[in-house]
C-alpha positions in Angstrom: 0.0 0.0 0.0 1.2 3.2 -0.7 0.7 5.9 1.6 0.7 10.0 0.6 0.7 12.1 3.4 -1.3 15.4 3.4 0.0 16.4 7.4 0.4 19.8 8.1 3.9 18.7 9.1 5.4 19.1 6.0 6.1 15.4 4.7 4.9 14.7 1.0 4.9 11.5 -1.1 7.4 12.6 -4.0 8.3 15.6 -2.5 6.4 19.0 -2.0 5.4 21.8 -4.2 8.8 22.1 -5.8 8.9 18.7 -6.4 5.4 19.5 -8.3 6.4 22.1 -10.3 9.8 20.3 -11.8 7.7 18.5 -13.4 5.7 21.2 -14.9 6.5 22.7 -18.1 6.9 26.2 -18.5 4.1 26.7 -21.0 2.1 24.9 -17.6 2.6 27.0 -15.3 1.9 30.3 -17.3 -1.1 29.1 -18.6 -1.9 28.4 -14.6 -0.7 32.1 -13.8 -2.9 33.5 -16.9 -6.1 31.1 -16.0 -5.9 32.4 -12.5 -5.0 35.9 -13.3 -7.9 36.1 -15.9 -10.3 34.9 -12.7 -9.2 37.9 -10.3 -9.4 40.1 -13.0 -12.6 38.9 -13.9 -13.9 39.6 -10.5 -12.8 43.0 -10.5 -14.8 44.1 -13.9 -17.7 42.5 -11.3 -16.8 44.7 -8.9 -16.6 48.0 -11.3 -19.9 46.6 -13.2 -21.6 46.5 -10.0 -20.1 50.1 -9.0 -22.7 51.5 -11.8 -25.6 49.6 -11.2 -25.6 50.6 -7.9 -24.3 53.9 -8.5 -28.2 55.3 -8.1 -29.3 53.3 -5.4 -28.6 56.3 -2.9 -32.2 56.5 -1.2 -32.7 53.0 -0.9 -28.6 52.7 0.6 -29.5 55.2 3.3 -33.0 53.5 4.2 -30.7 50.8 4.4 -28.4 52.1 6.9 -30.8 53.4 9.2 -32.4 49.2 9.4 -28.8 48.4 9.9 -28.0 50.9 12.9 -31.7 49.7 14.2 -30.5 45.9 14.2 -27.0 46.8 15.8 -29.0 48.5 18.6 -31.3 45.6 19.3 -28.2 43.2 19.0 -26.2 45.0 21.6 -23.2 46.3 19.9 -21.2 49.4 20.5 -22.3 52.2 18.3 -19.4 52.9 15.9 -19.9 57.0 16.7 -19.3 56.4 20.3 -15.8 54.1 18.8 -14.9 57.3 17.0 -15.4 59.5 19.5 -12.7 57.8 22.2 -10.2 58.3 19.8 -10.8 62.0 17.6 -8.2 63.3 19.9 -5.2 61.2 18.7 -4.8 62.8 14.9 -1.9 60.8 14.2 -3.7 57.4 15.2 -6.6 58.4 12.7 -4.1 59.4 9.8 -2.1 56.1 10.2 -5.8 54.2 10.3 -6.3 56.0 7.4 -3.2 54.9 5.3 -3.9 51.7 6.8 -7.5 51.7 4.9 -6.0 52.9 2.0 -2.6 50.7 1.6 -3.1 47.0 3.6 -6.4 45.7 1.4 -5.7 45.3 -2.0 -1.8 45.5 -1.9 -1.4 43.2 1.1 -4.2 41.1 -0.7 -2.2 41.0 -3.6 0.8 40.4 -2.3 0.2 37.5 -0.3 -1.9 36.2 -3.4 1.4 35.7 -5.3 3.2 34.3 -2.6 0.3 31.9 -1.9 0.6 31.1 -5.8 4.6 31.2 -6.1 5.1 29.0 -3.1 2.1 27.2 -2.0 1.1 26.3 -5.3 -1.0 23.1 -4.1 -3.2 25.1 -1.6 -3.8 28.1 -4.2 -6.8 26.7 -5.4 -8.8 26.5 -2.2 -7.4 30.0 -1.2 -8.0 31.1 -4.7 -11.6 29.5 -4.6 -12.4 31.1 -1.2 -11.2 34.6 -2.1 -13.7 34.1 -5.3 -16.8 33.0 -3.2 -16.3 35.6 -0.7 -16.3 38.4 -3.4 -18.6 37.2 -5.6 -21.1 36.7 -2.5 -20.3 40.4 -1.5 -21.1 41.7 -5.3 -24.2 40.1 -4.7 -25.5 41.8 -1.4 -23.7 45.3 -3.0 -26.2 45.0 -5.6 -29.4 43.5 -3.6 -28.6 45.7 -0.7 -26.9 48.9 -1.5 -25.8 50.7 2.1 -24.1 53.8 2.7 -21.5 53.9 4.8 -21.6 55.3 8.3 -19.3 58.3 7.0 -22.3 59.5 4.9 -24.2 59.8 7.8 -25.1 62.7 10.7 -22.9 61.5 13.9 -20.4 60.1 11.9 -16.9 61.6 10.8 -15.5 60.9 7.6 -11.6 60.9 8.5 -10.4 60.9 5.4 -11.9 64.1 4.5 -11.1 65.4 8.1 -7.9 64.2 8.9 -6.8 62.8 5.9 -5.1 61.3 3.3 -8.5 59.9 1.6 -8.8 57.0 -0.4 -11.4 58.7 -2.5 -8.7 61.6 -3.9 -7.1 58.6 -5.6 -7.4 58.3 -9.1 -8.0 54.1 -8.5 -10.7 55.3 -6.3 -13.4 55.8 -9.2 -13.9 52.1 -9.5 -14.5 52.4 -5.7 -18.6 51.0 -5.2 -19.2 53.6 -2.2 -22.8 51.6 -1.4 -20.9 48.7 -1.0 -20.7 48.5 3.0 -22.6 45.2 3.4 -20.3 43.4 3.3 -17.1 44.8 4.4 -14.8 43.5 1.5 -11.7 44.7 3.9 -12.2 42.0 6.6 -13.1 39.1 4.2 -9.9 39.5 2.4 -7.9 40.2 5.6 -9.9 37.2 7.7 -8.3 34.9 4.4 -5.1 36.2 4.4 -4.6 35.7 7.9 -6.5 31.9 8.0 -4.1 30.9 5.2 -1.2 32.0 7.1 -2.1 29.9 9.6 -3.0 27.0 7.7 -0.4 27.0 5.4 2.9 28.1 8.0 4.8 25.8 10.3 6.4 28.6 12.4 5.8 29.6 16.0 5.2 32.9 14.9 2.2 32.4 12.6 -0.3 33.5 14.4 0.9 36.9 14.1 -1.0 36.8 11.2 -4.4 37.5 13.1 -3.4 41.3 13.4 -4.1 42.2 10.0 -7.6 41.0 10.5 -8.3 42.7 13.7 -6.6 45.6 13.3 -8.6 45.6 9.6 -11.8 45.8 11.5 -10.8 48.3 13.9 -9.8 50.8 11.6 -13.0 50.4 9.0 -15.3 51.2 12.0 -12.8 54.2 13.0 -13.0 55.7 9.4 -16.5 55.1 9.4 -16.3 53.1 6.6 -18.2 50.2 7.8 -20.6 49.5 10.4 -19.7 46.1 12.9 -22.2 43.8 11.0 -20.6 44.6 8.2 -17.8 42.6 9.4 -19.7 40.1 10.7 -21.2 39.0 7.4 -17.8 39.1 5.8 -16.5 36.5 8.6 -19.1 33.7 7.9 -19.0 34.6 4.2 -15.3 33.3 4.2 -16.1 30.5 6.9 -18.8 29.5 4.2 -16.6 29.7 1.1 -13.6 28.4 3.2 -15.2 24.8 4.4 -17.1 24.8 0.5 -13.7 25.3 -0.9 -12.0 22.7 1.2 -14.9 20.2 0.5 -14.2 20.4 -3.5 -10.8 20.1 -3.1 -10.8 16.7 -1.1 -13.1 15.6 -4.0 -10.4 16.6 -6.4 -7.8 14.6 -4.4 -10.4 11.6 -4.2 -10.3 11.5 -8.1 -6.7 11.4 -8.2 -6.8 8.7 -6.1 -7.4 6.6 -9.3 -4.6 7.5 -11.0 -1.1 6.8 -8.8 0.9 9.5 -11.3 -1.1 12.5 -10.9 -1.5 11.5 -7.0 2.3 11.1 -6.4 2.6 14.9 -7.6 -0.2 16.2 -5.0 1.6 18.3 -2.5 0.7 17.7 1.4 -0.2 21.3 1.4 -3.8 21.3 -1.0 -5.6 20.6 2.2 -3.2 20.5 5.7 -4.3 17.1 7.5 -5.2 15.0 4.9 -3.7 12.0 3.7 -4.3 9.6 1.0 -4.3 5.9 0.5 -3.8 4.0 -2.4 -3.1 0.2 -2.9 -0.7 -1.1 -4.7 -2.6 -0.8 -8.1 -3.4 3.3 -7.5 -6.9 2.3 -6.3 -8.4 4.9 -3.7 -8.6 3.0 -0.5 -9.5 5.2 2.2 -9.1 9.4 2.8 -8.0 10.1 6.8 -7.2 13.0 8.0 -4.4 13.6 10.8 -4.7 16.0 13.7 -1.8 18.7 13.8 0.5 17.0 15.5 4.5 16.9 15.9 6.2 14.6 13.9 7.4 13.0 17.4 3.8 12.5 18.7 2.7 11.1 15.1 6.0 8.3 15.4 4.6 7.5 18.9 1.8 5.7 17.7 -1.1 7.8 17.4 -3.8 6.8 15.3 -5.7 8.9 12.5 -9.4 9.5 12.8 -11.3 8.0 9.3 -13.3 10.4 8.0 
């Protein structure tokens, strides 16, 4: 029986990604690069088509906002005015939130996109997948329910204008959908850089990760770019895509089961914990997956859970 091991640990069957991409043509691996750049780029004509559909939707955004502030009230959370208001005082703290708005969402997101696809080339397609769903499900609730952010409203400061710099005297920021507060786009791609991190990293220092996320969501309700719910939606949107995501690509390593040379070059990295089984002839036997554990507690005998 031949076994391939998925563990977070970082032991593969023939090696890991580099061992994967050896074997992969050039011309592969462009074409890979230009399908999955042609998908992100995709999304964003979404996101700019959506911009002007929405673009008129300015009564119905602010009816909107006022159900939303109502719910937030009933459900017991802070009111983001009184979260501004402990922190007006401190101009340099709302400037750097403010640059921090402007500068850690679709750069960092970007970034960490082409390290995810340089490096973790086995896991890009769940993150890839995830990042997709996410979006696409926010596109959906931008055009169904159009809401003005808390900026546009009395009680509510808009610091960029104020304090500045503003993301809206940026030339990029015409494609900017400014109904688009449900969800809040910001802490769905931060809550998936961060998760991926930590799914995809071995080091003790990985969960450093979760600042971007959290410090994300602080500073969209400071700028009054986004009310709390906003957030909240994004978070199960991406635990939704996340576990859909994850689900199709243990299928995809199911099928390969049935084929010992395309199983041999699946990286332990596509989804961390999982292993594969094969017999002798490349027939799937049985999928397991491994808790986290140390390769010394994993040599001590501890037995995988069948899934």
């Amino acid at each position: 029986m031949k076994v391939f091991s998925h563990t977070a640990e970082g032991s593969t069957a023939q090696g890991g990604v580099d061992a994967l991409d050896s074997r992969l043509p050039r011309r592969g691996r462009a074409a890979d690069f230009a399908l999955n750049a042609a998908l992100l780029l995709a999304l964003w004509f979404a996101y700019s088509l959506v911009r002007r559909v929405t673009a008129d939707e300015w009564s119905q955004a602010i009816l909107n906002s006022g159900n939303i502030l109502q719910l937030q009230d009933w459900l017991g959370l802070p009111h983001e005015g009184a979260f501004q208001q402990l922190l007006l005082d401190r101009p340099r703290l709302i400037r750097a939130a403010n640059i921090y708005y402007m500068w850690a969402h679709f750069p960092v997101t970007a970034a960490f996109v082409v390290w995810a696809w340089l490096f973790h080339r086995r896991s890009f397609s769940v993150i890839r997948n995830t990042l997709i769903g996410v979006t696409g499900a926010g596109l959906i609730l931008h055009l169904v329910y159009p809401l003005v952010p808390p900026r546009k409203l009395p009680g509510f400061i808009d610091t960029g204008v104020v304090f500045g710099p503003s993301p809206y005297d940026l030339s990029a920021s015409e494609a900017a959908n400014q109904l688009a507060a449900m969800p809040s786009l910001h802490v769905g791609w931060a809550v998936i850089v961060a998760l991926s991190i930590i799914s995809l990293s071995r080091s003790r220092w990985r969960l450093v990760a979760l600042v971007h996320p959290f410090v994300t969501l602080a500073v969209v309700v400071l700028t009054a770019n986004h009310y709390w719910i906003d957030a909240v939606v994004a978070i199960f949107l991406v635990a939704g895509a996340w576990a859909y995501s994850v689900k199709i690509e243990r299928r995809s390593l199911l099928d390969l089961g049935a084929d010992p040379v395309r199983a041999e070059s699946v990286s332990h990295e596509t989804i961390p914990g999982t292993t594969i089984l094969l017999n002798e002839t490349g027939a799937q036997h049985d999928a397991i997956t491994l808790d986290a554990t140390s390769e010394s507690d994993s040599d001590s005998g501890s037995k995988p859970q069948l899934v």
